[in-house]
C-alpha positions in Angstrom: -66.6 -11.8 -106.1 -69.3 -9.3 -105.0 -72.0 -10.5 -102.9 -75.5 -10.4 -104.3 -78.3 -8.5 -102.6 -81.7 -8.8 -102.7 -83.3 -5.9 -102.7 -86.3 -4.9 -100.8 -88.9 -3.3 -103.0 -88.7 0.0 -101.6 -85.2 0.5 -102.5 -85.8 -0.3 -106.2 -86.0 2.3 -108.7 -89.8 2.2 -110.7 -90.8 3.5 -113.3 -94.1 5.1 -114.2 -95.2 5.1 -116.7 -93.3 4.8 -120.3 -89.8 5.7 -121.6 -88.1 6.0 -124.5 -84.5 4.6 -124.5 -82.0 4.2 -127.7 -79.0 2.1 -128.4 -76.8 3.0 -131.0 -74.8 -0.2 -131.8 -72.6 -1.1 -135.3 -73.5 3.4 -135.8 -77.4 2.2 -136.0 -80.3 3.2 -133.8 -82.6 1.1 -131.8 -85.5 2.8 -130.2 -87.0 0.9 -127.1 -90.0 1.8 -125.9 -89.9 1.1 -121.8 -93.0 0.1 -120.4 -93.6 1.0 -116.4 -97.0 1.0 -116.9 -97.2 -2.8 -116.9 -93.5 -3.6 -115.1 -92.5 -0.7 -113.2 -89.4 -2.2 -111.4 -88.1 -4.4 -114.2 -88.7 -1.0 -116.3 -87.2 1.3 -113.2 -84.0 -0.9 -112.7 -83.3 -0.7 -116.9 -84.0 3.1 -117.4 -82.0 3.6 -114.2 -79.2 1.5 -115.4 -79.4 3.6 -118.8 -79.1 6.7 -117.1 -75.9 5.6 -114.8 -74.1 4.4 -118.5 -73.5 0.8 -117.2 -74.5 -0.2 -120.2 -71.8 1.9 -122.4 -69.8 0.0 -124.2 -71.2 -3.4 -123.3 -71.0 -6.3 -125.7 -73.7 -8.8 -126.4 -72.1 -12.1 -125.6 -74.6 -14.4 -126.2 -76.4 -14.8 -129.8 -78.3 -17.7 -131.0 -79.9 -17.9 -133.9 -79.7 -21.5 -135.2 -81.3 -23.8 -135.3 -84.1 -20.9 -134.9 -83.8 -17.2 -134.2 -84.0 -17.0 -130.5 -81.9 -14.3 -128.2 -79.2 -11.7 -128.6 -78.5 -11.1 -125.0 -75.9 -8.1 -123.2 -75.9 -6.0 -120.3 -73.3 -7.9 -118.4 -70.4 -4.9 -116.9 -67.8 -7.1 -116.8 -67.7 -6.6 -120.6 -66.3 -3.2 -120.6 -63.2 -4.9 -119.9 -61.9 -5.0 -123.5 -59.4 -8.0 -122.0 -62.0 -9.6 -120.2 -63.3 -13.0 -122.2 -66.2 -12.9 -124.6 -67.0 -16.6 -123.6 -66.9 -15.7 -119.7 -69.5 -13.1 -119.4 -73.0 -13.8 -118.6 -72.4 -14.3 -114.7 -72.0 -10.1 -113.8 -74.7 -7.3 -112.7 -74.6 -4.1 -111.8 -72.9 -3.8 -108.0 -74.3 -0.5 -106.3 -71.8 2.1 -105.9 -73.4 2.7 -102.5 -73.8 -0.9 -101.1 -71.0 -2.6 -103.1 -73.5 -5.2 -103.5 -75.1 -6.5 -106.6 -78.8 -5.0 -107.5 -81.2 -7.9 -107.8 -84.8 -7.3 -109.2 -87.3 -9.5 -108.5 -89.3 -11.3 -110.8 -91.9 -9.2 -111.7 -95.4 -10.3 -114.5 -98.2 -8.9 -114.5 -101.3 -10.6 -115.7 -104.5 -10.0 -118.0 -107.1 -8.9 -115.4 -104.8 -8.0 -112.6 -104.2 -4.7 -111.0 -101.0 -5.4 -110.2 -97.7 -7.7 -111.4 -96.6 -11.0 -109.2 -93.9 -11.3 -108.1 -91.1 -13.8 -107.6 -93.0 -16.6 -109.0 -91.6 -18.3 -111.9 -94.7 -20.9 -114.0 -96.8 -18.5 -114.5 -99.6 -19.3 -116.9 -98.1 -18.3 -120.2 -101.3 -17.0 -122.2 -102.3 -14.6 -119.4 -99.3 -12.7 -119.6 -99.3 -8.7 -120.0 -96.3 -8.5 -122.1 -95.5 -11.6 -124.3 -92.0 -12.2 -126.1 -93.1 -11.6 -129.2 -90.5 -10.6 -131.6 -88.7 -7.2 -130.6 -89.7 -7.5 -127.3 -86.8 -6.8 -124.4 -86.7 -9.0 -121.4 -84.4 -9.3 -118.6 -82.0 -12.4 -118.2 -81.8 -14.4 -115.2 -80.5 -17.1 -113.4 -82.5 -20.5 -112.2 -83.5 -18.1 -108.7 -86.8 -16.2 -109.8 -85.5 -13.2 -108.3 -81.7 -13.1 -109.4 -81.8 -10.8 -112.5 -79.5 -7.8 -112.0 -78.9 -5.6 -115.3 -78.5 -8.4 -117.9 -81.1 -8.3 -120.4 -81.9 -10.0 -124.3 -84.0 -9.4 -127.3 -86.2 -11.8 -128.4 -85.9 -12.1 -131.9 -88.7 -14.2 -132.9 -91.9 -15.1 -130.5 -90.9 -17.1 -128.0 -94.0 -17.9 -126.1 -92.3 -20.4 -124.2 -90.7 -18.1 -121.9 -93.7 -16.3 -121.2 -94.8 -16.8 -117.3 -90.8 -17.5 -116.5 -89.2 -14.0 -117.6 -89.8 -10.7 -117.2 -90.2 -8.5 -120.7 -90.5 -4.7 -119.6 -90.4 -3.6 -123.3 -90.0 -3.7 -127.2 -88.2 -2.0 -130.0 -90.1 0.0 -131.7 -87.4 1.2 -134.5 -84.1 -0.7 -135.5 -85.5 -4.5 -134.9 -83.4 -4.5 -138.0 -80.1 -3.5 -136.1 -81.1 -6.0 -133.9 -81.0 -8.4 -136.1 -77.6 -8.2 -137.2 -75.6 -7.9 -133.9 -73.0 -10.7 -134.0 -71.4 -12.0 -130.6 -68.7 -9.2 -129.3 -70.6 -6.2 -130.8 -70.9 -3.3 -127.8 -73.5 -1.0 -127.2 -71.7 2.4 -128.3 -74.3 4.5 -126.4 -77.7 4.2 -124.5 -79.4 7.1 -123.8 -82.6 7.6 -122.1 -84.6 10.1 -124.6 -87.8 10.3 -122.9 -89.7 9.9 -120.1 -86.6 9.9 -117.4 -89.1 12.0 -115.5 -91.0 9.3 -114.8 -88.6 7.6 -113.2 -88.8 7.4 -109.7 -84.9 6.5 -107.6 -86.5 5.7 -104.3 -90.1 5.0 -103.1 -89.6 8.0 -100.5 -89.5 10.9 -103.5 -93.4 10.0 -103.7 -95.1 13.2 -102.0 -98.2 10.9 -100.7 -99.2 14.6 -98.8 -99.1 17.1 -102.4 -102.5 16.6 -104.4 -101.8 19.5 -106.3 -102.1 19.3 -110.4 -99.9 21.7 -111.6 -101.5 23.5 -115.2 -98.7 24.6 -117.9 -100.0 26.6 -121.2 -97.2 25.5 -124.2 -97.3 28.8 -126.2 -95.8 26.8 -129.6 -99.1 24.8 -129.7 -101.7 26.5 -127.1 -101.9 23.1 -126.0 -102.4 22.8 -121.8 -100.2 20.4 -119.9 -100.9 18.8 -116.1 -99.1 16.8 -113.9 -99.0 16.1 -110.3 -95.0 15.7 -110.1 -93.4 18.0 -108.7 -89.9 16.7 -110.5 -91.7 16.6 -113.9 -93.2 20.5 -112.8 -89.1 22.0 -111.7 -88.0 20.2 -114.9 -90.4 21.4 -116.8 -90.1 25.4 -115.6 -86.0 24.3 -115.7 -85.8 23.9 -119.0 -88.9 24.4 -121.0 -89.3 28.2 -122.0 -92.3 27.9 -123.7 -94.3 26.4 -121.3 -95.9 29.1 -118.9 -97.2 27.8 -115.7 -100.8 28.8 -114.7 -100.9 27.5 -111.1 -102.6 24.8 -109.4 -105.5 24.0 -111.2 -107.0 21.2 -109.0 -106.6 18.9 -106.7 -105.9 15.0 -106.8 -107.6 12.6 -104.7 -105.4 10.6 -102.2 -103.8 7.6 -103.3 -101.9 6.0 -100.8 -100.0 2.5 -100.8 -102.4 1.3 -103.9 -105.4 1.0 -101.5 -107.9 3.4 -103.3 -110.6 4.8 -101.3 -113.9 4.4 -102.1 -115.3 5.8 -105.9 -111.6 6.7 -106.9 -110.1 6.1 -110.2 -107.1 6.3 -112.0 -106.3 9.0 -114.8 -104.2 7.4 -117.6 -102.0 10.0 -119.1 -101.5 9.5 -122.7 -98.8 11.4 -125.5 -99.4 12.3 -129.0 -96.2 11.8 -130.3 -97.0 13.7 -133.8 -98.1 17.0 -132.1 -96.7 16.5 -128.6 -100.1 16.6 -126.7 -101.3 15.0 -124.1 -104.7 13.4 -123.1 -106.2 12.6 -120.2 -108.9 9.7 -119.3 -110.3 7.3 -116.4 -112.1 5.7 -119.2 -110.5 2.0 -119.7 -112.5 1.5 -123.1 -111.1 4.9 -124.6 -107.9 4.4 -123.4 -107.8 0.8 -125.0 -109.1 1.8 -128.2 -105.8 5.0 -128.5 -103.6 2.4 -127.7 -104.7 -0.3 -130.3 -106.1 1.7 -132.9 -103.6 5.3 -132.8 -100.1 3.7 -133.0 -99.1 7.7 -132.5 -100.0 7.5 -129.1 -97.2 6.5 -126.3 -99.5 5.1 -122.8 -97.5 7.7 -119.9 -99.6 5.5 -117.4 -101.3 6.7 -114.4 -101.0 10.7 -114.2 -103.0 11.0 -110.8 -106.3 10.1 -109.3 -109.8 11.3 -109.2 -113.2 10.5 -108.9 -115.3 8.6 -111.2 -118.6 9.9 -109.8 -119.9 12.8 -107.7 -118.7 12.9 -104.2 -118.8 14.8 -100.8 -116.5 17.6 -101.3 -115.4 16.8 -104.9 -115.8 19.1 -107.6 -116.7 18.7 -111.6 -113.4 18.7 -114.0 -114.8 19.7 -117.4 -113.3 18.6 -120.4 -113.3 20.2 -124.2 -112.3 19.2 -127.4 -110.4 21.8 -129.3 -111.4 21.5 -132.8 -108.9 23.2 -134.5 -105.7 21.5 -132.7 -107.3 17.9 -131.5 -105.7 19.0 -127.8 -107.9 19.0 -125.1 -108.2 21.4 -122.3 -109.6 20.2 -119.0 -110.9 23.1 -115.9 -112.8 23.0 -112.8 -112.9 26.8 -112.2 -116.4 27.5 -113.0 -115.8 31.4 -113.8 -113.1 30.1 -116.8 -115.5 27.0 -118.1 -118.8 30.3 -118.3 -116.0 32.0 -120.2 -115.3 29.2 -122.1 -118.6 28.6 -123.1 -119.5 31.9 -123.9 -116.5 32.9 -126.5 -114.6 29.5 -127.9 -116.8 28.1 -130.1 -113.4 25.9 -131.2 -113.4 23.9 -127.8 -116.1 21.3 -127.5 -117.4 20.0 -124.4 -116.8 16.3 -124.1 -117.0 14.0 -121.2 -120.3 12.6 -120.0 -123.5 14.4 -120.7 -123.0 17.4 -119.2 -119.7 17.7 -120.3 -117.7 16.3 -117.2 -114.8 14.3 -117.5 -114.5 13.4 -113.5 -114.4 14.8 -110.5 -111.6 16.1 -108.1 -111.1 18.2 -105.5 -110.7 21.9 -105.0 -107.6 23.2 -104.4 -106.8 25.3 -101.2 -106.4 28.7 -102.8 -108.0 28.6 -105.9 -104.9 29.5 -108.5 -107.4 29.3 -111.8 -110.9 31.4 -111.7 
């Protein structure tokens, strides 16, 4: 039997932001829509564990539903052993080709008000938890030891609010809660595939470039819509394998953000995807980004896309943001010679923002790439 690790957090996989991830069991669909905005290791370790097909041909081995719906549970390797015993499994994770030790997560719930998840403390106060197990919702499975869950996980299949505080949901199924409900002890998972959002998956804390600010600007010539990110693995995938995305440079700069200590009058930008037109928007406004996400159910939360200022600082410069009235996209600049030419011939893009039609603030990049 392999010896079980426990991982330090640095060697974890995290996600940020949301993915998209479907089963196909029983030749049915379920969508899962990952959440690394609100449980970026639990989230990290699943898509990771997706991607790396250890969950291929996995049975569930444990479904209750009497007396009362409650869990149908999988995700433990040994199963893909067709010899090896239904009634057995529930005791395997996922051993790391490169330690030959079992990947343990720790327990990780985040609650309302907090900036951050806790972790590794089980009891938490039920009500005050982020994600709740309400029906659909995907968890991970653990034993008695807060921080022993590996790559076992279970769908909750009514709400079970009793297990709020005490496990870690990173998710919910957003299509095929139906499938869900008719999985039977000993059916496998015939594929899971990550189908969006893998680049915001993030293998080992040292890929995060805490020295490149840069926000890269991409014009997609099917929509006109503009794209920015500061990745540089979302910007090679992107110029990879997306031909009709032309990049236009740097456009700004970031603000630092360094070990989650902000500095002072910096602000996150949420990143947010219409999934109808493919779109993105950008805010550091809390109250707009809470009223997308409970009010425009065709809205996926990407999480935090960078950092900038909320008000004018030494150094910073104004990011101006417009409303295009004929696609609902929005197209952000801080080159001053593009937002006079702006002004003066697109009557279709709207200035939005505060009152002089500011979004936030960042800073100027080093060589100015848009003018």
């Amino acid at each position: 039997m392999e010896t079980q690790n426990t991982n330090s957090l640095e060697d974890l996989p995290i996600l940020q932001g949301t993915a998209t991830v479907e089963l196909i069991v029983n030749n049915s669909s379920i969508l899962i829509e990952v959440n690394g905005s609100e449980a970026p290791i639990t989230a990290g370790n699943f898509v990771d564990l997706v991607e790396r097909g250890v969950y291929d041909n996995v049975p569930f081995h444990r479904v209750i539903r009497e007396p009362e719906p409650f869990v149908v549970q999988g995700g433990d390797p040994q199963g893909k052993d067709p010899n090896f015993p239904i009634d057995r499994l529930g005791t395997g994770g996922f051993i790391d080709p490169e330690t030959g030790l079992e990947r343990n997560i720790p327990l990780e719930i985040k609650l309302t008000g907090d900036d951050e998840p806790t972790y590794s403390q089980a009891g938490l106060l039920g009500d005050s938890v982020v994600l709740q197990h309400e029906p659909g919702a995907i968890a991970m499975a653990r034993s008695n030891q807060p921080d022993s869950a590996s790559s076992q996980f279970y769908f909750a299949l009514d709400e079970l609010d009793f297990l709020d505080g005490n496990y870690a949901v990173f998710g919910q199924v957003t299509e095929g809660f139906d499938v869900v409900n008719e999985i039977e002890q000993g059916d496998r998972i015939e594929d899971a595939e990550v189908i969006s959002g893998l680049d915001n998956l993030i293998l080992n804390n040292d890929d995060i470039d805490e020295e490149n600010y840069s926000v890269y600007r991409f014009l997609n010539t099917d929509t006109g819509a503009h794209f920015y990110t500061v990745s540089e693995v979302e910007r090679e995938n992107i110029l990879t394998n997306l031909p009709n995305f032309n990049s236009e440079g740097i456009a700004f700069s970031a603000t630092p953000q360094v070990d989650n200590d902000l500095l002072t009058g910096v602000t996150p930008v949420y990143r947010m995807l219409n999934r109808d037109t493919g779109v993105h928007l950008y805010t550091i406004y809390e109250e707009e980004r809470e009223n997308i996400l409970e009010n425009l159910p065709n809205y996926n939360d990407e999480g935090i896309a960078y950092y900038a200022y909320e008000t004018p600082q030494e150094g910073a410069i104004p990011l101006y943001r417009y409303l295009n009235t004929d696609t609902a996209a929005h197209f952000y600049t801080s080159a001053v010679g593009e937002k006079e030419f702006v002004d003066a011939n697109l009557s279709n893009l709207v200035p939005e923002g505060n009152e002089d039609g500011i979004g936030y603030w960042v800073l100027p990049t080093p060589v100015d790439s848009i003018v």
